[in-house]
Each structure stands twice: as structure tokens, then as C-alpha cells.
C-alpha positions as CSV (number, residue, x, y, z in Angstrom):
1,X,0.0,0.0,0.0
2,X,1.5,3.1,-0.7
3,X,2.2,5.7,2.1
4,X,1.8,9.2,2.0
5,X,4.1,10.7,4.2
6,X,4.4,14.3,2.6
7,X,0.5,14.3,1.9
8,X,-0.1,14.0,5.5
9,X,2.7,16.3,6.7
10,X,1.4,19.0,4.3
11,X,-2.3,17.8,5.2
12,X,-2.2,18.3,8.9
13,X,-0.6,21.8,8.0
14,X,-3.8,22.5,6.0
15,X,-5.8,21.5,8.3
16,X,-4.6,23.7,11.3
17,X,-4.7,26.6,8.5
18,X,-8.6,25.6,7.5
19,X,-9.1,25.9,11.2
20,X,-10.2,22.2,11.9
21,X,-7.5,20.4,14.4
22,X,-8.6,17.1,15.8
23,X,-8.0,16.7,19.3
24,X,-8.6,13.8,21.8
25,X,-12.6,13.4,21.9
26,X,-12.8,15.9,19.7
27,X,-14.4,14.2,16.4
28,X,-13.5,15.7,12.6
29,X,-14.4,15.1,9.3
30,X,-12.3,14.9,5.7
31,X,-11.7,17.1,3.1
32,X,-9.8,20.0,3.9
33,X,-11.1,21.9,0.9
34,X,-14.4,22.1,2.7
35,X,-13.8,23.6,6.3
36,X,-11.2,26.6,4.5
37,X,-13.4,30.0,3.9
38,X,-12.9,30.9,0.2
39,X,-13.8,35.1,0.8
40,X,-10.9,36.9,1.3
41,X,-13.1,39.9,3.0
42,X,-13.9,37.4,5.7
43,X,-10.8,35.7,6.0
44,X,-9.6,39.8,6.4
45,X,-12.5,40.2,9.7
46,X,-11.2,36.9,10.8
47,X,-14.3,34.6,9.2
48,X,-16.8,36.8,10.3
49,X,-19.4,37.4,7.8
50,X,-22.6,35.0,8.2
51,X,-24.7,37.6,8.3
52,X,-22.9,40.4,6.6
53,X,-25.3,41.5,3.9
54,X,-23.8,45.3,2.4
55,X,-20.9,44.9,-0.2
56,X,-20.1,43.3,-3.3
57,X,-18.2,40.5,-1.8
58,X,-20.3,38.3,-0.1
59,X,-20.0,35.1,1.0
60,X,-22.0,32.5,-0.2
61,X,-19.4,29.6,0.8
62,X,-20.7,30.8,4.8
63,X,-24.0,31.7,4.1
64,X,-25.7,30.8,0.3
65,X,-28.8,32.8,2.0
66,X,-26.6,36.5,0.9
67,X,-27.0,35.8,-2.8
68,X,-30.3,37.3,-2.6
69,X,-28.6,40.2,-2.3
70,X,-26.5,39.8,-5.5
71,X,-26.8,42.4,-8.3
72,X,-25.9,41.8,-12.1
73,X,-23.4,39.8,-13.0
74,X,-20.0,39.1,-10.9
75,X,-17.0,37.2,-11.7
76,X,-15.0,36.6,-8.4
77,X,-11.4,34.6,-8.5
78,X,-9.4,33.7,-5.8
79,X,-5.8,32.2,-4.7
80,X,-3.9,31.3,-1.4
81,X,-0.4,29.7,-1.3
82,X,-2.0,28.1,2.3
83,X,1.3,26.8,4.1
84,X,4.3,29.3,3.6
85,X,7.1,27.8,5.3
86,X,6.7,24.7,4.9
87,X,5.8,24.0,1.0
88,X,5.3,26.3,-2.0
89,X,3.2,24.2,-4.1
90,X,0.4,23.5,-1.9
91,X,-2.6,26.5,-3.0
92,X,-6.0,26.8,-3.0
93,X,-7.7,28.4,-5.7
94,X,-11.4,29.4,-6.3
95,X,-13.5,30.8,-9.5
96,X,-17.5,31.8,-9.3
97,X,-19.5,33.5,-11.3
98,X,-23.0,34.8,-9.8
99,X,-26.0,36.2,-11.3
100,X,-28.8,38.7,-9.7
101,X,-31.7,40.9,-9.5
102,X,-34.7,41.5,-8.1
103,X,-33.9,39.7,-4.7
104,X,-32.8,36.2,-6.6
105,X,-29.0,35.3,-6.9
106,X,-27.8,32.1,-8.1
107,X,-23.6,31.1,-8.2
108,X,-21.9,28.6,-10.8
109,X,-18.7,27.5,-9.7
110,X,-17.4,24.4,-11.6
111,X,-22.0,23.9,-12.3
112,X,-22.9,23.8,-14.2
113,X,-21.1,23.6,-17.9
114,X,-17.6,23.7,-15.6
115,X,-17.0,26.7,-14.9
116,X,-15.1,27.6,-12.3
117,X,-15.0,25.4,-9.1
118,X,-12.8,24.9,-6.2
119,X,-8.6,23.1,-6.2
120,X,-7.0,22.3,-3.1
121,X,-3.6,21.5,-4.5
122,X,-1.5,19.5,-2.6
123,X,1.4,19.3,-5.1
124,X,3.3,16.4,-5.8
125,X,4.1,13.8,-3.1
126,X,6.8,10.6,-3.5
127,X,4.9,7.2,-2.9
128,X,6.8,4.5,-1.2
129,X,5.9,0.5,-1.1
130,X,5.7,-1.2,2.2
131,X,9.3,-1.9,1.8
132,X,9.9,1.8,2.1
133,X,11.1,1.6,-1.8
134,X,10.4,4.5,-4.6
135,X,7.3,3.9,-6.7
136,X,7.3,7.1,-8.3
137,X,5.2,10.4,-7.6
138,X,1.6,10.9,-7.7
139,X,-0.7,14.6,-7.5
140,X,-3.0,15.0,-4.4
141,X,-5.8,17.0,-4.6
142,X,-8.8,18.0,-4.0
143,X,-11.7,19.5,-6.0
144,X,-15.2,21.3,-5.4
145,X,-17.8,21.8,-8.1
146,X,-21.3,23.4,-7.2
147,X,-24.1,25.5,-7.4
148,X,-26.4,27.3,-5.3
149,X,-29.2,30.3,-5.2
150,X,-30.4,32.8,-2.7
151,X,-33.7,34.4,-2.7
152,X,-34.5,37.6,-0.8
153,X,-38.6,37.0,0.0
154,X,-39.5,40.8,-0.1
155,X,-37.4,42.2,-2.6
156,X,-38.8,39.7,-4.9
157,X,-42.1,40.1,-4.1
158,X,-41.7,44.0,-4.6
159,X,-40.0,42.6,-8.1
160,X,-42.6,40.6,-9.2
161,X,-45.4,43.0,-8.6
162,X,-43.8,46.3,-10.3
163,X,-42.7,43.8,-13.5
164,X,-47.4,43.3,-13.0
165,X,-47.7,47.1,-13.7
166,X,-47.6,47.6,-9.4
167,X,-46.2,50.2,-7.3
168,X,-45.6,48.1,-4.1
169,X,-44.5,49.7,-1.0
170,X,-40.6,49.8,-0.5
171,X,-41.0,47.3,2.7
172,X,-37.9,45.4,1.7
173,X,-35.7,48.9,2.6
174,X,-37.1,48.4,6.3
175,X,-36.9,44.3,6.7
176,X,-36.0,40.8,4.9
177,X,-35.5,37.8,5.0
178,X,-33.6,35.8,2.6
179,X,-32.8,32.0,2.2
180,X,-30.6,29.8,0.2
181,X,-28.7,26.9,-0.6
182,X,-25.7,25.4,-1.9
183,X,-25.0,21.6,-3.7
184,X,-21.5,20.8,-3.8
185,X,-20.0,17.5,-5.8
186,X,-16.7,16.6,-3.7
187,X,-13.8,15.0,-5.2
188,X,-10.4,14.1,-2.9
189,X,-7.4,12.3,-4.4
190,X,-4.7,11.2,-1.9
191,X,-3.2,9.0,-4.3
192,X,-3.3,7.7,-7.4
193,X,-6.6,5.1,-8.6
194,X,-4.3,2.1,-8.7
195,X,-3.6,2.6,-5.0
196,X,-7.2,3.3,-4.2
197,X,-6.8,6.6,-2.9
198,X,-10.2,8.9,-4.4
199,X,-13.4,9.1,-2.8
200,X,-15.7,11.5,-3.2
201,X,-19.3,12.9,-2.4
202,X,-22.1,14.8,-2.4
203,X,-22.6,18.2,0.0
204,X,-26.1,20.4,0.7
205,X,-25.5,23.5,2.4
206,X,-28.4,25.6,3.8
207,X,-28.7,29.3,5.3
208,X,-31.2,32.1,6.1
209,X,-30.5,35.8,7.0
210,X,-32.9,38.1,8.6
211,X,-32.1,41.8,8.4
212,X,-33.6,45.0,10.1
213,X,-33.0,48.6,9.1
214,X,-33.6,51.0,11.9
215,X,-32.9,53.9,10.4
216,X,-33.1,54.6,6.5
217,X,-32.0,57.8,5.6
218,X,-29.2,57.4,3.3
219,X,-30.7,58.8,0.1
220,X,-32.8,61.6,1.9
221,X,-31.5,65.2,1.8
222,X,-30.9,65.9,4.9
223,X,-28.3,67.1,7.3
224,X,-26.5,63.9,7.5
225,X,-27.7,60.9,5.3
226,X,-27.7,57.8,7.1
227,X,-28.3,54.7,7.6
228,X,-28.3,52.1,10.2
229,X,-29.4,48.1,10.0
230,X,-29.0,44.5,11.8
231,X,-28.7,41.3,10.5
232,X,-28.6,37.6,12.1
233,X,-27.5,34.8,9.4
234,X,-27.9,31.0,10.2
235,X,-26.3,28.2,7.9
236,X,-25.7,24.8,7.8
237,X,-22.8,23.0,6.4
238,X,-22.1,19.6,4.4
239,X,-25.7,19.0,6.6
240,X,-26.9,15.9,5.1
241,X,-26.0,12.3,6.8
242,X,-24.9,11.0,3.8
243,X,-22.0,13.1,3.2
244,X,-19.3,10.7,3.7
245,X,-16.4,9.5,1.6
246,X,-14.9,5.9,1.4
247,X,-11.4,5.3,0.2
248,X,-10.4,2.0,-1.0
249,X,-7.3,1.8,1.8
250,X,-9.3,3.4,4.8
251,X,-13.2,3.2,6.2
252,X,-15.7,5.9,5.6
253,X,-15.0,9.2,6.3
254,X,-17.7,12.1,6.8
255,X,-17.1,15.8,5.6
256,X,-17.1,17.9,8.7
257,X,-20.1,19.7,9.2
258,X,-20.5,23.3,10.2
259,X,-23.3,25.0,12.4
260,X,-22.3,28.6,12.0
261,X,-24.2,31.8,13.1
262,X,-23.1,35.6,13.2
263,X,-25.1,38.9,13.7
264,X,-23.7,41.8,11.8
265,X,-23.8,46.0,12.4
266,X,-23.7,48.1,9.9
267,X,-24.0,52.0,9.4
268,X,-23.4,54.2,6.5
269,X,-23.7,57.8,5.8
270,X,-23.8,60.3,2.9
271,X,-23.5,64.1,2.6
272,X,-26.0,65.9,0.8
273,X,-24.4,67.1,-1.9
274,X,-24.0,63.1,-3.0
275,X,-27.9,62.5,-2.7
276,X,-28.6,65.3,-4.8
277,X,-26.5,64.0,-7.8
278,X,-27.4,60.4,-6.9
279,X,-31.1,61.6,-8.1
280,X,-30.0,63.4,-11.3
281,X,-31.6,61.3,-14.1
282,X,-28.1,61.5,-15.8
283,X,-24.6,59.9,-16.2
284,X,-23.6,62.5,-13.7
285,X,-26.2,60.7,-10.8
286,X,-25.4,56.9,-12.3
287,X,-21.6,57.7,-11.1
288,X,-22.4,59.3,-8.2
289,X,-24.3,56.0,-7.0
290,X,-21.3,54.4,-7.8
291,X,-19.5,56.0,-5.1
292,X,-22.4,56.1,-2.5
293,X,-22.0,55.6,0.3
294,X,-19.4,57.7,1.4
295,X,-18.7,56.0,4.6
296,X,-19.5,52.2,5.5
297,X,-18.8,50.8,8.8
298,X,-19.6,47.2,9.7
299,X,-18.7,45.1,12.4
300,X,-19.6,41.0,12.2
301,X,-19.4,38.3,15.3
302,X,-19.8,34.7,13.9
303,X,-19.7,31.3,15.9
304,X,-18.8,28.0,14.2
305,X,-19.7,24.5,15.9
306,X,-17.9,21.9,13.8
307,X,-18.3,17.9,14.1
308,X,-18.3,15.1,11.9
309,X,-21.9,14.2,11.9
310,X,-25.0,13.1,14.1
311,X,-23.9,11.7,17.2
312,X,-20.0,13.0,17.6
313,X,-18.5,15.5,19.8
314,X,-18.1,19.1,18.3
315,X,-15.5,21.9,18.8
316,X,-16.2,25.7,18.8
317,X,-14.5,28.6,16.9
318,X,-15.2,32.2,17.0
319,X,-14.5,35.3,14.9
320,X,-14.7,38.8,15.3
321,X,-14.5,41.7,13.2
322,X,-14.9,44.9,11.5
323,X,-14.3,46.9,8.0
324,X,-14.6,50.5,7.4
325,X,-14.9,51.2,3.4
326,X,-14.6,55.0,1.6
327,X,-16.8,55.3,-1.5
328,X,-16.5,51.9,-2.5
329,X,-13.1,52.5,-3.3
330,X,-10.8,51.6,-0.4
331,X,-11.9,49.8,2.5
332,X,-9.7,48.4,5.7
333,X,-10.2,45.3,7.8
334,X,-9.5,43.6,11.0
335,X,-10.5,41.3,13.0
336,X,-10.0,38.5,16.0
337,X,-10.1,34.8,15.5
338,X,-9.8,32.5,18.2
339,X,-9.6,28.6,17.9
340,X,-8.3,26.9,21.5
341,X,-8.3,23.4,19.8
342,X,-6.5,24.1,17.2
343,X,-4.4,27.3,19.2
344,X,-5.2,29.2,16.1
345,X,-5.7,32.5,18.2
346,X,-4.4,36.0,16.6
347,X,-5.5,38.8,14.8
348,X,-6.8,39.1,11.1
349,X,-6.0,42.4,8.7
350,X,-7.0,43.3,5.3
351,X,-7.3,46.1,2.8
352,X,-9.3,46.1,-0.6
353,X,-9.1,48.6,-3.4
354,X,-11.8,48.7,-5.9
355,X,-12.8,51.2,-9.3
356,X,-16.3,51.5,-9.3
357,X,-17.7,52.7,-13.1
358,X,-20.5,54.5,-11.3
359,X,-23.5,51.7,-10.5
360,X,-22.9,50.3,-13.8
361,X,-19.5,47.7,-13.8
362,X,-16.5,48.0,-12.1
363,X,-13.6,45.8,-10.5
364,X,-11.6,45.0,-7.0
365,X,-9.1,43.3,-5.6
366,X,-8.4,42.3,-2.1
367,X,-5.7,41.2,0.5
368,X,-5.9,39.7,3.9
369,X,-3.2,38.3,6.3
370,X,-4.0,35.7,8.6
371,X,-2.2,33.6,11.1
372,X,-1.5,30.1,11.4
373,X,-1.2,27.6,14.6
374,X,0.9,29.5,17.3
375,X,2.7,25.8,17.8
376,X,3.3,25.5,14.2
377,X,6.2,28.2,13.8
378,X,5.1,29.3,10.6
379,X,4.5,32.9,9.0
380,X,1.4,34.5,8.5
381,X,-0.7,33.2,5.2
382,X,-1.2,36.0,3.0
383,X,-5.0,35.9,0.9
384,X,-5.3,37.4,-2.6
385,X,-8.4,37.7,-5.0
386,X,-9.9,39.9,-7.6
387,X,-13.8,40.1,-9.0
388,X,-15.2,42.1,-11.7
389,X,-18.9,43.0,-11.7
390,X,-21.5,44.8,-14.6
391,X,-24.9,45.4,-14.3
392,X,-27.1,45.1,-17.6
393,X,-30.3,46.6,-15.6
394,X,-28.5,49.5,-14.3
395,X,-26.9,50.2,-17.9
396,X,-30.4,49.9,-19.5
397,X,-31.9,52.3,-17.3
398,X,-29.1,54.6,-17.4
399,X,-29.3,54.3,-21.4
400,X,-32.9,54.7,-20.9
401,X,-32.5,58.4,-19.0
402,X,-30.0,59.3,-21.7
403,X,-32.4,58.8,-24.3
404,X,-35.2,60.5,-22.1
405,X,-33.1,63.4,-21.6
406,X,-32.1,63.6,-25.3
407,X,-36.0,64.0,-26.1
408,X,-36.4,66.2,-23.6
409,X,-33.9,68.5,-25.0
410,X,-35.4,68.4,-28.5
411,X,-38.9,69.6,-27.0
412,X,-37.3,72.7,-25.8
């Protein structure tokens, strides 16, 4: 049988990165790929962003209820060299493209038509016999394909009736509740097919987010535009019983599931000058709602429970944090992340810079630093991605007031 001595040197790394440690009673699941948080934003507030609602980057790997809040059309890539200091061909790398509007959100990554998807790239290990002799080197690796939708109840509701001829009341502004789900197709290779070493399986994930705005404000002239809302977000993990993988050399293995929660606060304010040409009918006011708000702050607390199915013992990990973004062009993070089991316990930072073409497309790219095991004496992991968005409604309607205006100046 072949052993993988570097896979599970370089595994165990991973795993005290992903922020999943076993320990004694403690039970865990496989696949690493699963328990890592793919948005760079929340690795940046130290994972916490279950119910963080505002922003283009959301994440629908936490919570697939937030994609109801996902406008036009987003492209979102992602890559992390995950164990610096110990080996520099172990990454993992992400691709999604999502699709919104009118309070409905759906993601493709690697489903369908393969596109995008998730690689956990161990590199390449050296298989040895049971004599200990060379038998030549073999990939490991592990892969994610998946789908998933949100829908935000009142925002399509309020769709649905003004695309009837309706003028509903703007009650999604004040409260909402939005749901969603993810279906993941999991592949791990830990050695090559001869020596039995691929399972896979099949993951559901399911999430809801309830939001309350207590004061809306932020596109009334007034002395100080504001805003200031509430959210709770509840998801659910690899939740179904039968997501468990069986290689040929080992029993059945479950993917670990997550019971995650988080409330989030956030406030944002305008000045009045920015309302004004946020209401022009014009490319002037389309440009100007690129850039509003002026000032976002948001602060997120999430709580992870992790176990490896019905009837084991579960550890708990926590996550604080907070971002403060300029105009939608520059925003800084931090945050607190504290796993005992693991002694993953340390601060979080990140930045993200971002050129917003009014509401209509625009593109960003983020950073975030994050620590490792305190035991494990190795250097911070640093997080890149990038994500490019357009909007087709928002470009029609601007077109539209163009053309409007145009018409308007020919009467006169």
C-alpha cells in the first residue's frame, strides 16, 4: 500500500490553516477543501461574515442565503499559497461567477457547464511500497464543483409586482429575509486510482439571513444621510448524513459539518451634496451611486460548531471583526479569530481597493493576512483575489435616462 508521508505532513498543516484540528474526543471530518473559507473579505474580519449582507463581496461559501442580495453579473477569483514555510506548491484556488436581480441570486462554480469550481492542490508527493522503496510520484488534490441560489422574500415580491404594472411599497428597505442553498460534488485524491486513494461525495448546504434597518435615511437630503441596519445569518454546512467519503485503503470518512451563526452591524452615511446627484436622471447621478455611500462601517461576530456528523463530539470557533470602506473605493479590515483546539488564536487584517464605473461595472481586488497555529512556527498566510462586476439593468436604465433626456432636449 502506498504511504503518504508528505501528503499527511502538508495535510495536517492545511488543516490547522482551514481551522479544523482534531484533538482527543474531539471528532472531525475529511476534506480540507471544505472547512477553508474561500472570501478573502472574511478571512480579512477573521471569518466573520454570516450575516454580513452590504458589499459586493459576499459570501455564499458561509451563508448561500446572501446571494439574494446579489446584483448583475460578478465574476470573483481567488488564490492562497496556504502553508508558507513549509511547501510552496500546496494553494488553494477558487472561481464563481453569480448572477442577480430583483432579490434572486444564483452562483456557478465548476456547475454547471464547468465553470469555475474549487482546487485544493496538494502538489506532488513521493509514494513509497511497504518496503519503504520508490514507486514514483503521484498529484494530491482536491476538487469542489457546485451551485447554489439565494432568494430575498420581499425584494422579490416587490419585483414581481412592479414587472405586473404595481407600485408596491418599498418594505424590503425596512426588513427581509432571505434564504438559500448550496450543492457541492466533492472530489479528494490522496493517491493515485491504482492505489485506491479517491473518494468523493455529495454536499447540501443551507442558510437564512434576517435583516432590520432602523434607520433609513441614506438617500434623503438631509443634514446627514444615514443609515443604520442588523442582521442575524444562520447556515448549515455539508448537513446531510450521507455526506461521507470511502477510500479504498481506509473506512468511511464524513465531511465535517458546520453549524455557523453571526449577527452583523452596519452603518453608512452620505452628505447631501452626494444625494442630490445620486437623483439626477443622468450619467452625472449613475456615477455618483457608484460611489455612495461615502462612509461604511460594519462590524460582524460569527460562531462556528464543527463535528463530523450526528452523534460525535463538536469543537467551537469564534470570529470577530470589523471593515470600514470609503466610497466603495478603499476599504480596511480587522479582526479576532480565536480557535483553542486548534491554538489558532491571533489577529486578522486586510485592505481592498476597488474602481467602481458609477453603478454600472467596475472591478476590486483584495488582500488579507491571517495567522497560522501559534505551535506550528510558521508565517502569516497572506489571501489574494480579484472580481469584476456589470450590471445590464443598471446600464439599460441609465441608457434609458439618456435617451429621455435627449428628447427632452429636442422639445425645448
Amino acid at each position: 500500500m502506498t504511504q503518504l508521508t508528505r501528503y499527511a505532513q502538508v495535510s495536517l498543516a492545511v488543516l490547522l490553516l482551514s481551522l479544523a484540528r482534531p484533538s482527543a474526543g474531539l471528532a472531525q471530518g475529511t476534506a480540507r477543501s471544505m472547512d477553508i473559507d474561500l472570501s478573502i473579505r472574511s478571512a480579512g474580519m477573521a471569518g466573520a461574515s454570516n450575516a454580513v449582507f452590504w458589499g459586493g463581496s459576499l459570501n455564499h461559501w458561509a451563508n448561500p442565503a446572501v446571494l439574494g442580495y446579489t446584483r448583475g453579473i460578478r465574476y470573483e477569483y481567488g488564490k492562497t499559497q496556504l502553508v508558507p514555510g513549509l511547501a510552496t506548491d500546496v494553494f488553494i484556488r477558487s472561481e464563481a461567477v453569480k448572477v442577480g436581480w430583483g432579490g434572486i441570486g444564483l452562483v456557478a462554480q465548476g456547475k454547471p457547464g464547468g465553470v469555475g469550481g474549487v482546487l485544493l492542490d496538494y502538489g506532488e508527493s513521493e509514494g513509497v511500497d511497504e518496503s519503504g522503496n520508490p514507486i514514483g510520484t503521484f498529484h494530491s488534490q482536491e476538487t469542489v464543483d457546485s451551485w447554489g441560489f439565494g432568494v430575498s422574500a420581499l425584494q422579490t415580491l416587490e419585483a414581481v409586482a412592479r414587472a405586473a404594472g404595481l407600485r408596491p411599497p418599498p418594505v424590503s428597505r425596512y426588513f427581509d429575509v432571505s434564504g438559500g442553498m448550496n450543492f457541492k460534488d466533492v472530489e479528494v485524491q490522496l493517491a493515485p486510482p491504482s492505489a485506491l486513494g479517491v473518494g468523493s461525495t455529495r454536499a447540501r448546504d443551507a442558510g437564512v439571513l434576517a435583516r432590520l434597518t432602523l434607520l433609513d435615511g441614506l438617500e434623503r437630503n438631509r443634514t446627514l444621510p444615514a443609515r443604520f441596519e442588523v442582521a442575524y445569518g444562520n447556515s448549515k454546512l455539508s448537513y446531510n448524513d450521507d455526506a461521507s467519503i470511502t477510500f479504498g485503503f481506509e473506512e468511511t470518512e464524513r465531511v465535517s459539518r458546520h453549524r455557523r451563526e453571526g449577527f452583523a452591524l452596519h452603518a453608512a452615511v452620505n452628505a447631501p451634496v452626494m444625494v442630490d446627484l445620486m437623483r439626477r436622471p443622468s450619467p452625472i447621478g449613475s456615477l455618483a451611486r457608484g460611489f455612495s455611500p461615502l462612509l461604511s462601517i460594519g462590524a460582524a461576530f460569527d460562531h462556528d460548531r464543527i463535528d463530523a456528523g450526528a452523534g460525535t463530539s463538536e469543537y467551537r470557533v469564534e470570529g470577530s471583526g470589523y471593515e470600514a470602506t470609503f466610497a466603495n473605493v478603499f476599504a480596511l479590515r480587522r479582526g479576532h479569530y480565536e480557535d483553542k483546539v486548534g491554538d489558532v488564536v491571533g489577529r486578522t487584517w486586510g485592505w481592498m481597493v476597488a474602481l467602481p464605473l458609477g453603478d454600472l461595472a467596475g472591478a476590486r481586488y483584495e488582500f488579507a493576512q491571517v495567522p497560522q497555529a501559534r505551535n506550528s512556527d510558521l508565517p502569516d498566510v497572506k489571501r489574494h483575489a480579484w472580481s469584476a462586476w456589470i450590471d445590464p439593468v443598471a446600464i439599460w436604465r441609465a441608457a434609458r435616462s439618456a435617451e429621455h433626456g435627449r428628447l427632452a432636449q429636442a422639445v425645448r
